[in-house]
Structure formats: structure tokens, C-alpha cells
N, C-alpha and C positions, 0 to 999 in steps of 0.2 A: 346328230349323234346324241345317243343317249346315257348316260352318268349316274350310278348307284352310289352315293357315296354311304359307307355304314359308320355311323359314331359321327356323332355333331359334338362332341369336345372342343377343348383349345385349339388342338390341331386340327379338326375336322373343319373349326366357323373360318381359319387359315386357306385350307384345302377350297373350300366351297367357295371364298372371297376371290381366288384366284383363277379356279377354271372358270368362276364367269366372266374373267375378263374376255374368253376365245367367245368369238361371237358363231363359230360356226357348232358350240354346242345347243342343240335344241334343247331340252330338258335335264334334271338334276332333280331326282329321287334321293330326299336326305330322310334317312331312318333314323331314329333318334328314340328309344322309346320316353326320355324326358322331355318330350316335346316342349315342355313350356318352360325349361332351361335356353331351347333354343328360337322360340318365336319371336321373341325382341330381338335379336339379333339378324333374324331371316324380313324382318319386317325393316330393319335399316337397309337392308339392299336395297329393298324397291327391285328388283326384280319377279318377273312372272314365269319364268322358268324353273323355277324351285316347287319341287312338289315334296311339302315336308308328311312323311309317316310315323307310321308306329308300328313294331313288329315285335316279335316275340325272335330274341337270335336262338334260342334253340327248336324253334318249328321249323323243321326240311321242307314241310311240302309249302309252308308260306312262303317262305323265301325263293323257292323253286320260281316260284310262282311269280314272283317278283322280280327275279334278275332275268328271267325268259325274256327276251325281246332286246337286253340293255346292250350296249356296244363295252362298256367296259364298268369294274367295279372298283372302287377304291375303299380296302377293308383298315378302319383305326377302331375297331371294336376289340375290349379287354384280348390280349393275349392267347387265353384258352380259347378260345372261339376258331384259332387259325386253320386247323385241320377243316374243322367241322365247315367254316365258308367254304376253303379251297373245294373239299369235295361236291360243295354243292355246286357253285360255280362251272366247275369240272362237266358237270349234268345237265346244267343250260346250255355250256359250251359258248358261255363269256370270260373276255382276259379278267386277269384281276392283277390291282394292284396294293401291296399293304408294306410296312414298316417294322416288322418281326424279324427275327431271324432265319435261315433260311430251314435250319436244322425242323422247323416248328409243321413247313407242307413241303420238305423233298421226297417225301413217301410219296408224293402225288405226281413224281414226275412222270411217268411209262404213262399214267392212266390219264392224264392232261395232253401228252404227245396223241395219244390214241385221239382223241375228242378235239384234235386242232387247238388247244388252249394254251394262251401264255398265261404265265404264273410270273409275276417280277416282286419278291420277297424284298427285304433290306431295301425299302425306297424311301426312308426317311433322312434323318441328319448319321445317327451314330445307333444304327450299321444302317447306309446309305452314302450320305457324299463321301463317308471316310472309307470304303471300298471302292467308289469310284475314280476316285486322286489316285490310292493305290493303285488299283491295276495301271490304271497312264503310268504312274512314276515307276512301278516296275517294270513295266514292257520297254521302258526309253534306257535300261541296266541291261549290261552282257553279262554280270554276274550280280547277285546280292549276296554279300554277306549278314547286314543285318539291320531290322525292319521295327519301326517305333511308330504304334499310331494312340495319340491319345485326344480326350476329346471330353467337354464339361459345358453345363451351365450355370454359372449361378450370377449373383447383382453386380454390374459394379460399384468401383470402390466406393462411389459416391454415395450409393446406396447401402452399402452396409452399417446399421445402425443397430443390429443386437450382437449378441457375443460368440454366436458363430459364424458372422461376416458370410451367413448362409440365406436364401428364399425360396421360396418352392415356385417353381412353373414347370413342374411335373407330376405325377400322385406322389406326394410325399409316402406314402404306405412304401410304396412300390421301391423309392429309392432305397428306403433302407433295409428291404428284403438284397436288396444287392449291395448292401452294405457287410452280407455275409455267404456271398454269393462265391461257390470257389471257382478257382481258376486256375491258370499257370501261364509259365514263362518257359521260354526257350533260350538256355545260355549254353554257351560253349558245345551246341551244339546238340545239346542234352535236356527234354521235357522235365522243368520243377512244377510238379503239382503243390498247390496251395489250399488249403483246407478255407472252406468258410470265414473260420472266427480269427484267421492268419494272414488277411490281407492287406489288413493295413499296416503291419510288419513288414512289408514289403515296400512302404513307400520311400518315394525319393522328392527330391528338387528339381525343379527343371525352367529357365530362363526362355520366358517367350516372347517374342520383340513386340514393343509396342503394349504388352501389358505389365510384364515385369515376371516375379519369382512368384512360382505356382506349386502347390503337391501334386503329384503323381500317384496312385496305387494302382492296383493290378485289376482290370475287370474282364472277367470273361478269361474264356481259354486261347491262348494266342495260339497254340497246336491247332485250335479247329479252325481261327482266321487265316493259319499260314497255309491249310489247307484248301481252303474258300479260292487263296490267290493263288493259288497251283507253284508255294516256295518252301513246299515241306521241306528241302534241304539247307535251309537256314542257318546260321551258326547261333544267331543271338536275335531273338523278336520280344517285343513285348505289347499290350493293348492295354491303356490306361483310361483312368478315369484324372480331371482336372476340377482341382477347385483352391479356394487362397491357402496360404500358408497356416498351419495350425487345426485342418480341417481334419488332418487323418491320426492324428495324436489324439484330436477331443476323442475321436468315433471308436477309435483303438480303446480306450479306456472305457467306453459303452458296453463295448463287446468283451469285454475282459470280465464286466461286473453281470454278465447276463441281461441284459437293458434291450438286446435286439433278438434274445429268445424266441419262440412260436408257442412254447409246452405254456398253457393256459396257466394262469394264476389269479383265485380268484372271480375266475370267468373271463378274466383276457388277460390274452398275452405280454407283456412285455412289449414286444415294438406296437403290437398295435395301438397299447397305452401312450406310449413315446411320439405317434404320430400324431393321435388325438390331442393332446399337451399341445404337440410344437408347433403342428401346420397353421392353428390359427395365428400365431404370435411371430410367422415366418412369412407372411403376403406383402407382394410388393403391395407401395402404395402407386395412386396416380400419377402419373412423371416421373417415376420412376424405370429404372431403366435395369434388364439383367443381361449378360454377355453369355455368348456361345464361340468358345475358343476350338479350334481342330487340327490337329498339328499331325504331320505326319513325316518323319524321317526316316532316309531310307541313306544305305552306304551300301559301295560295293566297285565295281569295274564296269568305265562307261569308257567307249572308244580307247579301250586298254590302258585308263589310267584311273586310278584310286576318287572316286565323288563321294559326296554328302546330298544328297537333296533335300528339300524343306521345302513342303507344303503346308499352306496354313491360312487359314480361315475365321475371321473374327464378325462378329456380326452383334449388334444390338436392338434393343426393343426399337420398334417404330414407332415415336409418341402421336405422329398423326394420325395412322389406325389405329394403334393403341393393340398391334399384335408383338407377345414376346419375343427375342430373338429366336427359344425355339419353335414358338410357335411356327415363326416362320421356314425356320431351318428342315423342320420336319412336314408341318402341312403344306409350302410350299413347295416341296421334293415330291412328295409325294402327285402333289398336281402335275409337276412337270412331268414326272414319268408316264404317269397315265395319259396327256395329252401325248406325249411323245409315241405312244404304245399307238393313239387312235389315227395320228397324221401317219406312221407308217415308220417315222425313222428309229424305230422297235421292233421289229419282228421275231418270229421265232413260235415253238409251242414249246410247251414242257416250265418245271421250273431253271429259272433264268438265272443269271448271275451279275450283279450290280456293276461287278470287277471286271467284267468280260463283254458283256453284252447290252452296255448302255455308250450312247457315241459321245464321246469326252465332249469334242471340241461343242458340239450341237447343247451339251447338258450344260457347258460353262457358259455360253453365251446366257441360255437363258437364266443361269441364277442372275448372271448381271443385268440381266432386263431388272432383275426383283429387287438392284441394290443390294447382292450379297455378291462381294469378290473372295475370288481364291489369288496367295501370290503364290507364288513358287521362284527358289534359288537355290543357288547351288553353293555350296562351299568346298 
């Protein structure tokens, strides 16, 4: 079996560290156009299955050209790029697998169905394992009333040593373009749309076992996850972001002062200034350790009497590889799926649905091959 993986990132050297554990993969095409970001690292495997390139992601016919023959793709290439793989993929009439959203290649579904191809979107941590719990923890309800998934990473406690108890093991840019990302909530049964620069006005407290009091704000639109899970009729949903207490007060007063702007000044932006400042001064060190928390509460009528469920997910850096927890969270999911797609316990053409069309019990086994547990209880 043969393996494209595109983006040698954090998540990708994750991704790549892990499908070669399956010895029934022949090759692994890693594209990377910074190849010399990732040669030390491809040179620690010691493996001869890796065949590292370099591509141009907006050349159709190079890439065409390239996935032709491959048994499956796994896409952690920037965001804009989603469409443009899909479609090509689409054209080889190889599955793919990536970590987006799903909204980014469901244009592609009719034209994927036609060409025999799966498409499995959201394969990563968050949107990935936290659609996955969901669908299980909804389908096990005769009714929901109302649906809480929220989900963070940043250091733990031990490690927080500056004054936002904050680290970056994500594109720092990136987070805090979603730092004014709008969204909305579903209360009383009724869509609050939130404006960008209004979200951390929204935040709350919320108690999670085993780490303690965390903030909550609002990310993303919880009308298009309740949509995803087929619970449009909801009474009360919301989809959160986690991180320590004090985190959405600082940021609230960033965005208040214009600090997470776009409109140039100067010659740059505002956040992009704010990124450049902080990412450096925000790196974990060595031995250090960041947490990925995932929390998902659901209430409603189970066997005709009133539940609470609680799904949750903790996971931390692994100092022996020395991969972050999301690293793992996500380029680890990401692997699983894709292997899952190639052994068969995935089928399907069209774009896929993480919440519907990934087999729970097969996908939790194997996070716990990886040392990442899910619990789940009830109250």
C-alpha cells in the first residue's frame, strides 16, 4: 500500500511516525516543499520507505501526477489548499484523508461518489475525535436535549512560566485569527449569532476532573456542528474553546483595543504584529509538557429517564518522542483513519462524516494502542 502524505509539519513528522509503524505499508511519499525542515527528522527513522519530495501545491498536473497510482492521501497542507487537493484527488480517484472542516470539500461530494472516492474531512483532534465521541454519545440518547463539546490546548500547570499561562504548539498566527472568528450558540432553542470581536464576552467557567477550573468561549458555529450530528432540534448546544483561567479576559481586552485587527498599519497588521512579538517568547522548552483536554457533555432521555453524559479526553506531550499532545491528538488521528480507510474498516465514496461513518469501538481501541484514553460517565 501506498501513502501520500502532504505537509511534513508537527502534525505530519506525528502522522508519518505512526503509519510506519503498519508494516503492511510499502512506501510513504512525504511532500514537503521545506524539505530541509524535515530531513533530520526523516533521517531519525531510519526507514527506506519514505520517499521525501518537493512539489509546487498549486501545480494540478504535478500533483495529478503524483497521487496517480497512490492507495490513499493524507492532506495537513495550509487550509486553502482543501478544495484544490480534494478536486484533484477526486481525478486520480484516490481516497483522501485531512483535518479541516468538512464545509471546506463537501462541494465535492456527487463528483467523489461518481469517481468511487472517499473523502473523510475532520480526521484530526478538534473537528475529529470530538465528532467522533459525539456521534457514539448521541446515538446511545432517545432524546437530546442539550449538547456541550469543548476542547483546548495549551502547557500544563507546571509549565506555565509567562503571564498568559499560554504556548504555542499550533501556528500561533492562526490561533488568534480565531481569536475573532464568529460563531454562535444555541440556547432555548433559538440560534445567538456572535460577531467576531464578541466572543470572548461569551465566556464561562467550567470544572474538568482531574485538571481543575478552565475558561470556556465560544468557537465556531454550534448550528453547523448540530447540523453535522443530524440534532438540529436542540434546545441548548454550544462548541468551545479551553484554555486556564484568565485567558479570555486578557484576549477580550486585545480585541477591544484593536490588537487582533487585519486592516494593515504601517505595513502590518495588528495580529500579525502580536504574533511575531509573542510566538517567540511562547515555545515550550525541552521537558516540557502541554495538555489537550476534550470534553463533551451531552443531556437528554436515555431508557426514558433524564442523563448527563461526559466524555473526556486528556492527553499530554510524550517526553520519549518528544511529540506534543496535539501533535499527537491530531497527526495521530489522522493516521488512524487513513490506515482504517486502507484495511477496509472505512468504506464508502463521497465526502464522509467523522460522526457517522468512523466505527467507534475499532477507532477507540486504537487511540489506546497510542496511550490516549477516552472515559466516559454518566451522571
Amino acid at each position: 500500500m501506498n501513502v501520500i502524505l502532504l505537509g511534513c509539519g508537527a502534525q505530519g513528522k506525528a502522522a508519518l511516525f505512526d503509519i510506519l509503524k503498519n508494516k503492511s505499508i510499502k512506501n510513504v511519499t512525504v511532500v514537503e516543499n521545506n524539505s530541509d525542515s524535515v530531513a533530520d527528522f526523516i533521517r531519525t527513522l531510519d526507514d527506506l520507505r519514505i520517499d521525501l519530495r518537493s512539489a509546487d501545491a498549486n501545480d494540478a498536473q504535478e500533483l495529478l501526477e503524483l497521487f496517480t497510482g497512490a492507495d490513499i492521501i493524507i492532506d495537513l497542507l495550509p487550509t486553502i489548499f482543501r478544495k484544490h487537493i480534494a478536486d484533484i484527488a477526486i481525478e486520480a480517484g484516490v481516497n483522501l484523508v485531512n483535518t479541516s472542516f468538512q464545509n471546506h470539500v463537501e462541494s465535492c461530494h456527487n463528483q467523489a461518489v461518481s469517481k468511487n472516492v472517499l473523502i473523510m474531512p475532520e480526521s484530526g483532534l478538534d473537528p475529529g475525535i470530538d465528532l467522533i465521541l459525539a456521534g457514539k454519545g448521541l446515538r446511545d440518547f432517545d432524546e437530546v436535549d442539550s449538547f456541550s463539546s469543548s476542547c483546548g490546548g495549551f502547557p500544563v500547570w507546571e509549565a506555565c512560566d509567562n503571564p498568559l499561562n499560554y504556548k504555542v504548539s499550533w501556528i500561533f498566527e492562526g490561533v488568534l485569527s480565531s481569536y475573532k472568528r464568529p460563531g454562535d450558540l444555541i440556547i432555548d432553542s433559538r440560534v445567538v449569532d456572535i460577531p467576531g470581536d464578541k466572543i470572548f464576552e461569551h465566556s464561562k467557567e467550567i470544572s474538568v476532573k482531574g485538571v481543575g477550573k478552565l475558561d470556556m468561549y465560544p468557537n465556531g458555529r454550534a448550528s453547523t456542528y448540530a447540523r453535522l450530528l443530524g440534532i438540529e432540534g436542540v434546545k441548548n448546544m454550544g462548541r468551545y474553546t479551553l484554555r486556564w483561567p484568565g485567558h479570555a479576559a486578557f484576549w477580550n481586552k486585545m480585541v477591544l483595543l484593536g490588537l487582533l485587527d487585519d486592516d494593515p498599519i504601517l505595513g502590518i497588521s495588528p495580529r500579525q504584529y502580536i504574533a511575531k512579538v509573542l510566538e517567540p517568547r511562547l515555545q515550550y522548552k525541552d521537558g516540557e509538557q502541554d495538555m489537550v483536554v476534550l470534553r463533551n457533555e451531552i443531556s437528554g432521555i436515555k431508557d426514558g429517564k433524564p442523563k448527563r453524559l461526559v466524555q473526556q479526553l486528556i492527553d499530554r506531550r510524550d517526553l520519549k518522542t518528544g511529540f506534543m499532545a496535539m501533535n499527537r491528538t491530531v497527526g495521530f488521528t489522522a493516521s488512524i483513519i487513513a490506515q482504517m480507510v486502507l484495511d477496509g474498516r472505512i468504506s464508502g465514496k463521497g465526502v464522509m462524516n467523522p460522526g457517522k461513518d468512523i466505527p467507534y469501538d475499532d477507532f477507540i481501541q486504537e487511540l489506546k494502542k497510542r496511550d490516549i484514553f477516552v472515559e466516559e460517565w454518566f451522571e
